[in-house]
C-alpha positions in Angstrom: 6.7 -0.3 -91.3 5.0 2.4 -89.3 3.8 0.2 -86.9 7.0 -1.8 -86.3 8.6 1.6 -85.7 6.3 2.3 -82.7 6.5 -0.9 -81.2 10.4 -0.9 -81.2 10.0 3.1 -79.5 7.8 1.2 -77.1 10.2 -1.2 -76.5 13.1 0.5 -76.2 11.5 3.1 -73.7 10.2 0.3 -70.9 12.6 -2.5 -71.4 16.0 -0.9 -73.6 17.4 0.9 -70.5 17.7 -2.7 -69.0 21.1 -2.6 -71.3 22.1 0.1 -68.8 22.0 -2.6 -65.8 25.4 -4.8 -67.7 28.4 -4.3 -65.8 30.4 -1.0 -66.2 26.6 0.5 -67.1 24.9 1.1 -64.5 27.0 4.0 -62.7 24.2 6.6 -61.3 24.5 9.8 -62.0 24.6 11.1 -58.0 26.6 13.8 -58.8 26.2 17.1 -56.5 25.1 19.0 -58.9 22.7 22.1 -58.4 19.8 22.3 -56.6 18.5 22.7 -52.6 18.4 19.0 -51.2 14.7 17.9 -50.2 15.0 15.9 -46.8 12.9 12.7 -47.3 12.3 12.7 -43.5 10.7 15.9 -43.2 8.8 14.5 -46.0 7.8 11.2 -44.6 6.5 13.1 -40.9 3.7 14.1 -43.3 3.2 11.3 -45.8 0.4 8.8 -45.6 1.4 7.0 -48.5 -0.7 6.4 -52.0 -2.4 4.4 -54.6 -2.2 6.0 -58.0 -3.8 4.3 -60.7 -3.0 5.8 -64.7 -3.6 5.2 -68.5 -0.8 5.2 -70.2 0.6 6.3 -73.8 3.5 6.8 -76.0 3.8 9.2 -78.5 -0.6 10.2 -78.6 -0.7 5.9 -78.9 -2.6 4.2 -75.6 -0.3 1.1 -74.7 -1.9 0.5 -71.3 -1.8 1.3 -67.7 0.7 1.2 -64.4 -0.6 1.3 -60.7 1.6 2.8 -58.2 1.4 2.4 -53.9 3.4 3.5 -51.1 1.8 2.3 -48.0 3.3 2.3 -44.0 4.4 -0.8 -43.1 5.4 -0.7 -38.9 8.1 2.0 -39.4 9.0 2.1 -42.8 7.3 1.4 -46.2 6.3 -1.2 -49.0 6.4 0.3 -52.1 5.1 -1.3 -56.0 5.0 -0.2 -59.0 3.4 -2.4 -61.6 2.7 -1.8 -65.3 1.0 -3.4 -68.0 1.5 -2.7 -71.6 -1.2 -4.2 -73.2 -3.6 -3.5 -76.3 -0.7 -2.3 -78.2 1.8 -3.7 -80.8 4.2 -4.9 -77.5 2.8 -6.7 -74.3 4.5 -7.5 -71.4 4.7 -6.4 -67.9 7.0 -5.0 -65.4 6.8 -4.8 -61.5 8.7 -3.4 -58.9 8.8 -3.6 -54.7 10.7 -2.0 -52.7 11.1 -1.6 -48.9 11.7 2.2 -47.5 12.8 2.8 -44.1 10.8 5.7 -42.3 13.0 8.7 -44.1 11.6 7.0 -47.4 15.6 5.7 -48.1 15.2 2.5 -50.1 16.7 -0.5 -48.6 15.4 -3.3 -50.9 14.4 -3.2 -54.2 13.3 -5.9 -56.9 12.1 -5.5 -60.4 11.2 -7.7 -62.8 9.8 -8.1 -66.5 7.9 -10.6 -68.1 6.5 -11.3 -71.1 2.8 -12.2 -72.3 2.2 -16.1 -71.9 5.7 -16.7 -69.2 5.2 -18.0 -65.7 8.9 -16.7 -65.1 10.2 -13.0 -65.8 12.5 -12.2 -68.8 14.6 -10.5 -66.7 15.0 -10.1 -62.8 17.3 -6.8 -61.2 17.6 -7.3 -57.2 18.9 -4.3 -55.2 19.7 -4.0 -51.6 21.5 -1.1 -49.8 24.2 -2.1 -47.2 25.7 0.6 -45.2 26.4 3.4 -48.0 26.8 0.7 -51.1 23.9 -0.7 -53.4 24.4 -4.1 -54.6 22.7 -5.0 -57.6 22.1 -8.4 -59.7 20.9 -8.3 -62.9 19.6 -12.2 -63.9 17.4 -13.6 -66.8 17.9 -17.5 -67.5 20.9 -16.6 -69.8 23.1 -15.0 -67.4 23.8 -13.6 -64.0 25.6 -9.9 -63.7 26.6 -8.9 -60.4 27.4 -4.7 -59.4 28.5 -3.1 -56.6 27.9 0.7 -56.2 29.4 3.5 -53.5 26.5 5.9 -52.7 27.4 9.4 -51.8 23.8 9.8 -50.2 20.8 7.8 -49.5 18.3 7.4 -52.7 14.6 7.0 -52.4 11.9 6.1 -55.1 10.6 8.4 -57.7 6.8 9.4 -56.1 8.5 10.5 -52.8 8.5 13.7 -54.5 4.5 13.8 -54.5 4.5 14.7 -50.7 6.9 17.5 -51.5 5.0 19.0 -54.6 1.7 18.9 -53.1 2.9 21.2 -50.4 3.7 25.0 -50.5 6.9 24.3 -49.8 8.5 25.2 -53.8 9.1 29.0 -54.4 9.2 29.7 -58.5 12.8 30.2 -60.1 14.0 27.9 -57.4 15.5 24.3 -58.3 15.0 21.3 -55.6 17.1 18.0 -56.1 16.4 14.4 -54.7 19.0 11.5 -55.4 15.9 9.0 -56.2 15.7 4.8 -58.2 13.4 5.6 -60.5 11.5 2.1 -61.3 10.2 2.9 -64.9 12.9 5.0 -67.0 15.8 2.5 -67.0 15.5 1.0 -63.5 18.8 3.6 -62.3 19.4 5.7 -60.0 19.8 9.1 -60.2 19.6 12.8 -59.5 16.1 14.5 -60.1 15.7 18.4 -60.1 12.3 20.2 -59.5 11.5 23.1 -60.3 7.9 25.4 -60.2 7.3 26.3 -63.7 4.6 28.3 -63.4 0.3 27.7 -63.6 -1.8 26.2 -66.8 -5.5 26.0 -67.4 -6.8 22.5 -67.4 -10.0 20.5 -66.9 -10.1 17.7 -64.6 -13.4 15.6 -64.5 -15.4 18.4 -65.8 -14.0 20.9 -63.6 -11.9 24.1 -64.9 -9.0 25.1 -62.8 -5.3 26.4 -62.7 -2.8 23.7 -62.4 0.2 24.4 -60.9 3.1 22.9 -63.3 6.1 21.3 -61.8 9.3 20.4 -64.0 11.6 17.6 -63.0 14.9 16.4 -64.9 16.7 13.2 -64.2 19.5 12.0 -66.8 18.3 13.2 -70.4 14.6 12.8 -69.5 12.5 15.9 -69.0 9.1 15.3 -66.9 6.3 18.0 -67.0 3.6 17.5 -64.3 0.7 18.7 -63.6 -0.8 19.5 -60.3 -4.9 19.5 -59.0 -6.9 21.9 -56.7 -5.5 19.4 -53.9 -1.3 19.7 -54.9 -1.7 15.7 -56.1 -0.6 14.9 -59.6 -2.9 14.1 -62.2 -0.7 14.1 -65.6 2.7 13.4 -66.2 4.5 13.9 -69.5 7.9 12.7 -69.9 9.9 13.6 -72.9 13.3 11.5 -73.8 15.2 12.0 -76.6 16.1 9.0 -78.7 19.8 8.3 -79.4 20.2 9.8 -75.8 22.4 13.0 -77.4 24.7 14.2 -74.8 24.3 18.4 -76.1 23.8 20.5 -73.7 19.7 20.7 -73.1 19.4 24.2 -74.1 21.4 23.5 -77.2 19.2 20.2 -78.3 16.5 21.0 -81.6 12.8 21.1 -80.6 12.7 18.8 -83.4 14.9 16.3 -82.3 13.4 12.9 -82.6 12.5 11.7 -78.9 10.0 9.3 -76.8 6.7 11.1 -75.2 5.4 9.0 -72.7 2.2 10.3 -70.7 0.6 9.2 -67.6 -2.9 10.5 -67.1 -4.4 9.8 -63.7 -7.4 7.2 -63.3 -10.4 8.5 -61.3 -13.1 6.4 -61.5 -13.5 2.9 -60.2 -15.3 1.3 -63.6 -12.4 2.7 -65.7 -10.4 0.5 -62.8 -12.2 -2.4 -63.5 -10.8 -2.4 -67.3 -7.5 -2.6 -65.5 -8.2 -5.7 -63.1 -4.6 -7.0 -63.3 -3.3 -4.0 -61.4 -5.3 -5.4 -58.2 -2.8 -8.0 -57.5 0.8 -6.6 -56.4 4.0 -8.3 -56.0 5.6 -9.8 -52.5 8.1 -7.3 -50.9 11.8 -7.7 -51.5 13.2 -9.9 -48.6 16.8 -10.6 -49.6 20.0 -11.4 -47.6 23.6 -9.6 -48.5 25.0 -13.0 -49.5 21.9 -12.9 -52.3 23.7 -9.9 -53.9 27.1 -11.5 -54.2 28.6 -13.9 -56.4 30.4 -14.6 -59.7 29.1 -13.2 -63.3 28.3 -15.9 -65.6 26.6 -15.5 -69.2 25.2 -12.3 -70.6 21.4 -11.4 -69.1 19.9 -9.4 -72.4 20.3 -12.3 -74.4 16.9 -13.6 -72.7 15.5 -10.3 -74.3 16.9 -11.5 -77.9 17.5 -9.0 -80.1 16.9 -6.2 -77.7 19.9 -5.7 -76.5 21.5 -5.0 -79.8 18.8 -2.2 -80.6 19.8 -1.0 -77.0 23.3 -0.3 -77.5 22.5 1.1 -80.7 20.1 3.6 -80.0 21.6 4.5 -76.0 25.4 3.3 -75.9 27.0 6.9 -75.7 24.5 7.1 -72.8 26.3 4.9 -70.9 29.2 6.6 -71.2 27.5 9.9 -69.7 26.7 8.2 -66.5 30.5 7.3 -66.2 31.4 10.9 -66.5 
């Protein structure tokens, strides 16, 4: 029983936030809210790009490992994201690309998930901005879901706040916000608040030092990360509560059941090697406007089986938060 109940926590962290995707579910949350807006362009005039590779657990359990890059590509960007659970009780993998222009603003974006043993993905999400509206289509081979979404700002990926951490650039008790797709909690967009939480002794290969610790929030996840003697991150932790409660964070139990999931930074090339599948990326998003647009026929989660119904169970009322 025990092990079933860490493979559906798997589950539902990496592939039950698709249920978010269904019409009427994917609103983002880009509301103002507080914070001091980061500009992505003054980011990108500095920005190289990146290849981070990272183990990856749940809850203290190893389930396998994700590979992110951002590289230049003539004025603007590739990004991918790729991720492989594997050696756990759930396999599967899930791979994003996206195309940034050169203020890191996403243009494109395509993410898919497949499971162990399929030449096809499970489920396919396609995204491309046009003007100041996303279009989305959600598609597995039961169904095709089609959204449409006005975007009060621009959103880039996740890991353009990297560029911005590694810097000098936070002051402590201050609270930054990026409007930002983030590709692995729920494939939504949303608004992300940073915020310099202070300094914690750690050890990175060996070596003793005082991370700086930076303290994001997007939705009802927390992340803590930490930061090396460069400014890079090494360790992520994201916390999410399960159920998705909508109380007011301060106001939530310290012993309210949730998901830890924790990315720890890979190093050294033989520790690569046990990862070999990361090497090989997926294409770039390339889509038309006319590939975004069309009529909703069948229901996509049922490719996912019973998935969806745990979904709704566990994260309906979320939903409704994003509609607020």
């Amino acid at each position: 029983m025990h092990r079933h109940l860490i493979a559906a926590a798997i589950t539902l962290f990496f592939l039950g936030m698709m249920a978010l995707l269904v019409k009427n579910e994917i609103l983002p949350t880009l509301n103002t809210g507080d914070g001091i807006p980061v500009s992505t362009r003054q980011l990108a005039d500095e920005w190289t790009g990146k290849d981070e590779w990272a183990r990856l657990s749940v809850n203290g359990r190893p389930v396998g490992a994700l590979r992110t890059v951002a590289q230049r590509d003539g004025t603007g960007y590739h990004a991918f994201l790729k991720l492989i659970l594997e050696g756990g009780p759930v396999s599967g993998k899930i791979e994003t690309a996206a195309l940034l222009n050169e203020r890191l603003e996403i243009e494109q974006l395509h993410a898919t998930v497949t499971m162990p043993g399929a030449e096809t993905p499970a489920l396919e999400l396609a995204g491309l901005v046009e003007h100041q509206t996303l279009r989305l289509r959600l598609s597995s081979a039961t169904g095709v879901k089609y959204q449409q979404v006005d975007l009060p700002r621009p959103i880039t990926m996740n890991f353009a706040a990297d560029p911005f951490m590694s810097g000098n650039q936070m002051v402590p008790g201050e609270t930054y916000a990026m409007d930002v797709y983030d590709p692995i909690w729920g494939m939504q967009t949303g608004r992300m608040k940073l915020t310099l939480a202070g300094t914690q002794r750690a050890t990175l290969n060996g070596v003793p030092f005082d991370a700086r610790i930076v303290e994001a929030e997007m939705g009802t996840a927390t992340t803590k990360i930490w930061l090396d003697q460069r400014g890079d991150p090494f360790r992520r932790e994201i916390r999410v509560p399960l159920g998705g409660s909508s109380a007011p964070r301060n106001e939530k139990s310290a012993e309210a059941p949730q998901i830890v999931v924790r990315l720890d930074r890979i190093d050294s090339p033989e520790e690569m090697v046990k990862h070999a599948e990361l090497r090989n990326l997926p294409d770039p998003p390339a889509f038309q406007p006319d590939d975004l647009r069309g009529e909703d026929s069948g229901e996509p989660l049922q490719a996912l089986g019973i998935l969806p119904m745990l979904v709704k169970g566990s994260f309906g009322n979320l939903a409704g938060q994003n509609k607020q």
